[in-house]
N, C-alpha and C positions, 0 to 999 in steps of 0.2 A: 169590659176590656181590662186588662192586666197590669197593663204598661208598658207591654213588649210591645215591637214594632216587627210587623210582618213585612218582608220586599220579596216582590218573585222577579227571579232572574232569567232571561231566557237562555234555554237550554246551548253549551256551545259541543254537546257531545255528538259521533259523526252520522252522518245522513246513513252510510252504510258499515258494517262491518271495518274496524280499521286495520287494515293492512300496509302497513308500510314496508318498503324496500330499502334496506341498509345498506350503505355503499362503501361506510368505514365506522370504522371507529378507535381513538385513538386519545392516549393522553402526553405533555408535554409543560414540560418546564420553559418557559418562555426567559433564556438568557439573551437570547438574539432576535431583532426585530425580522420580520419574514415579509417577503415582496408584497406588495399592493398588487389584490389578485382577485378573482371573481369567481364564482363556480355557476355549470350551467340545471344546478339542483339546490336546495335549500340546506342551508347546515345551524345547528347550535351548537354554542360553545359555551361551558359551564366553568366559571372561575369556583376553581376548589380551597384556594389557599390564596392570602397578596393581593397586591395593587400593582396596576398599570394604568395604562392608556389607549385608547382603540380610535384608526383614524378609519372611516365611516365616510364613504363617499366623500370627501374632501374635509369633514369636519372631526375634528379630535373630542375625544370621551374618556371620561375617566370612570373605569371599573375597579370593581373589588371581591374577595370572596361573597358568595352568596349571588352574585350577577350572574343571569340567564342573558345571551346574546342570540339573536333569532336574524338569521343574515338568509334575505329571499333573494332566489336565486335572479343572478346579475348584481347584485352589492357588492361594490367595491370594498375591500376591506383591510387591513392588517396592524399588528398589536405594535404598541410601541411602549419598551423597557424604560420605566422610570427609578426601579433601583437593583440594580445587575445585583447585588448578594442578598436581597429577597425576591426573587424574579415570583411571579403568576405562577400556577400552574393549573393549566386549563386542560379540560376535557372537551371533544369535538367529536359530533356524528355526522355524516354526511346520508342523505336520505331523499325516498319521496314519496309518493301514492299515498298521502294524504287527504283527509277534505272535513272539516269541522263545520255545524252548523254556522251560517253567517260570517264565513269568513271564503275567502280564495282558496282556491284549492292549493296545497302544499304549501300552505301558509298559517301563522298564527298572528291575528292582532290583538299587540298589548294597546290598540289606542293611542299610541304614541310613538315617535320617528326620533331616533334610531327605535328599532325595537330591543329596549334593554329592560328587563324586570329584576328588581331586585327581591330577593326570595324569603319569603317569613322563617322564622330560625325552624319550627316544623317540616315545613316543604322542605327548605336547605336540606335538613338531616336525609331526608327521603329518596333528596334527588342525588344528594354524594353517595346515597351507597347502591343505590340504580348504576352509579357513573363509574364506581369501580368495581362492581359484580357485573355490570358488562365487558368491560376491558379484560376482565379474569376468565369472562365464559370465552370473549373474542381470538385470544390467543392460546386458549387452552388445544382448539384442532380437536376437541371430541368428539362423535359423532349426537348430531341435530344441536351443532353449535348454533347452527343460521338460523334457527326455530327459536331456539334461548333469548340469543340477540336481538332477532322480531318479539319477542315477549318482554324483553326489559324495554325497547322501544318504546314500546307502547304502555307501559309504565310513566316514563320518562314524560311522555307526552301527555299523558291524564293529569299526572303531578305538576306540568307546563301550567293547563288549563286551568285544574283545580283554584291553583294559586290564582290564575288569573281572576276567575270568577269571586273569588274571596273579596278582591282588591274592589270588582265592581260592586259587589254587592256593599260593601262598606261604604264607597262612596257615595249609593243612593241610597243608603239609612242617614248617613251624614244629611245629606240635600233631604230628606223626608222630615228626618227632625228639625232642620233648619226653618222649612218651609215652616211646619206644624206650631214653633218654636212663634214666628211670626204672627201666622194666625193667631194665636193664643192673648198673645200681646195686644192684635187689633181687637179683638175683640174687648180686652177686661179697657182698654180706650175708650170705645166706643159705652160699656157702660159705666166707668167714668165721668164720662159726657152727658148722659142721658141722664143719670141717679145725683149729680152731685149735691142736689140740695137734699138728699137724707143722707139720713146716719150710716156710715159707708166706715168699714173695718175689714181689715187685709184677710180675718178669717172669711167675712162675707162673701169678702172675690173671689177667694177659694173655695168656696163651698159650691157658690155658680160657678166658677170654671171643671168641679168635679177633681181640682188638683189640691195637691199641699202647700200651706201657705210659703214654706220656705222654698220650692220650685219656684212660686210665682215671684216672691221677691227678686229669685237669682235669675231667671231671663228676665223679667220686666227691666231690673238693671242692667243686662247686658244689651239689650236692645233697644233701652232708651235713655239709659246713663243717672237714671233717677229712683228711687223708688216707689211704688205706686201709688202709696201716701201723700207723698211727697207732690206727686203727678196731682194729686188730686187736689191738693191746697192750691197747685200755681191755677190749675182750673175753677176751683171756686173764687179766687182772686182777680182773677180773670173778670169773671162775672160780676164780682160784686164792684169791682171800677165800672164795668159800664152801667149798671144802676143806678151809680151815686153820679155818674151824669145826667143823667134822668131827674127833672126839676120836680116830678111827684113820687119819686124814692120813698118818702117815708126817713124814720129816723133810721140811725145807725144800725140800731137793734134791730128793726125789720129788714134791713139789707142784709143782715148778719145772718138772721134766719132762716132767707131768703137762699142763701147759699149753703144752706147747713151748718149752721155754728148757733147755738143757743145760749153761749156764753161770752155777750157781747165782748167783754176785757180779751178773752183768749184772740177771739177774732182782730180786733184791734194791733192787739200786738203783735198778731202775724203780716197783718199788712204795712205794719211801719218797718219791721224786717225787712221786706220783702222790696217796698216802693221805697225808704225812706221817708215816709210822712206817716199822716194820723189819716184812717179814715175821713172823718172831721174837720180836717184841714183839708184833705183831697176836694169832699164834695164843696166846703167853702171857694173855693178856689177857682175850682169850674164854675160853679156860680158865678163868680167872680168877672168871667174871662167873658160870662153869657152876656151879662149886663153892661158890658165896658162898650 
């Protein structure tokens, strides 16, 4: 493997041939708010330019250029002007005879209520000029205007999806590597755990994990706030306390060994860092506490 991450997404292109049925299309400088209003067909409206506001079944939203608005039909809706000398200006198609895999028919789901997607700066470009080469074929009256305007349609709507799909697929590379990220971690733990009384180096864990040492350092620390080194002292320290509880421990140096450390001083002075005392004070002590 490479290092790339594979994700298949399932298909949202349509069960049959898409033909849709255009009912308008239209663009509009929004200086004036327009009635709280419903329609009994589905419409989008593409912010081309500005900032408003859109009241959404009872609840207010704030749009911007680059926002796709997907109003299924019965949604109550209407924009509302937050600064009259840069009004919105939006583009609207009114439509139906749609049907995409795994979704309702004459419907598109972005996953989320309202359905508002905002547009990667690519799509954007794609979808503005779908949005005004429709409107130029819409009022032009030439003959097989209706054929043009079903053809940018469906344009319109692949470039909807497209986007859409992008945004899925992103999110389950994100959660793949997240997960993978995870694993990775439990695992170089768990031999941690297992190994710590040998000679254990941050190349080693790299080498069993099949990764680079400086990936391992940068999620080992991001997912456990330590570095695995670092991980691996509090774990041999760990150990070597409960040892030196233990009334036939041996001396210092075989508890030392016993955890991986061959250089009794080095050992010592990571555990009076670490506990504040001396090894040798610690096992005295517990001693201590055994006989009292």
């Amino acid at each position: 493997m490479d290092g790339g991450v594979c994700v298949q997404t399932e298909a949202f292109f349509p069960c049959d041939d898409l033909n849709p049925t255009v009912y308008f299309v239209c663009k509009q400088k929004r200086v004036k708010e327009c009635i709280y209003h419903e329609h009994d067909f589905p419409q989008i409206s593409v912010i081309l330019s500005g900032k408003g506001k859109y009241l959404i079944d009872d609840e207010l939203f704030e749009v911007e250029a680059g926002d796709i608005l997907f109003f299924d039909s019965k949604v109550r809706h209407h924009n509302v002007v937050v600064n009259d000398k840069e009004p919105m200006v939006e583009f609207f198609v009114g439509f139906a005879d749609i049907h995409f895999q795994n979704m309702p028919e004459n419907s598109i789901d972005f996953g989320v209520y309202p359905k508002i997607m905002h547009m990667k700066s690519h799509i954007k470009r794609e979808v503005s000029k779908i949005c005004y080469d429709m409107i130029a074929e819409y009022q032009s009256g030439q003959p097989g205007t209706e054929l043009m305007v079903k053809a940018y349609m469906i344009q319109l709507l692949i470039q909807v999806v497209r986007g859409l799909t992008i945004d899925v697929q992103k999110t389950e590379v994100e959660q793949f590597e997240n997960y993978n990220r995870s694993y990775v971690v439990k695992r170089i733990i768990n031999y941690l755990n297992e190994n710590y009384e040998q000679r254990i180096s941050l190349e080693q864990i790299a080498h069993n994990m099949y990764l680079s040492p400086v990936y391992i350092s940068k999620i080992f620390k991001e997912e456990t706030g330590e570095s695995p080194i670092n991980y691996l002292i509090k774990i041999r320290l760990e150990k070597a306390k409960e040892l030196l509880q233990v009334s036939n421990s041996g001396s210092i140096k075989n508890v030392a060994k016993q955890v991986g450390y061959e250089d009794v001083y080095h050992f010592s002075k990571l555990f009076k860092k670490y506990y504040g005392i001396s090894p040798m004070y610690y096992k005295k002590n517990v001693k201590a506490k055994m006989n009292a």
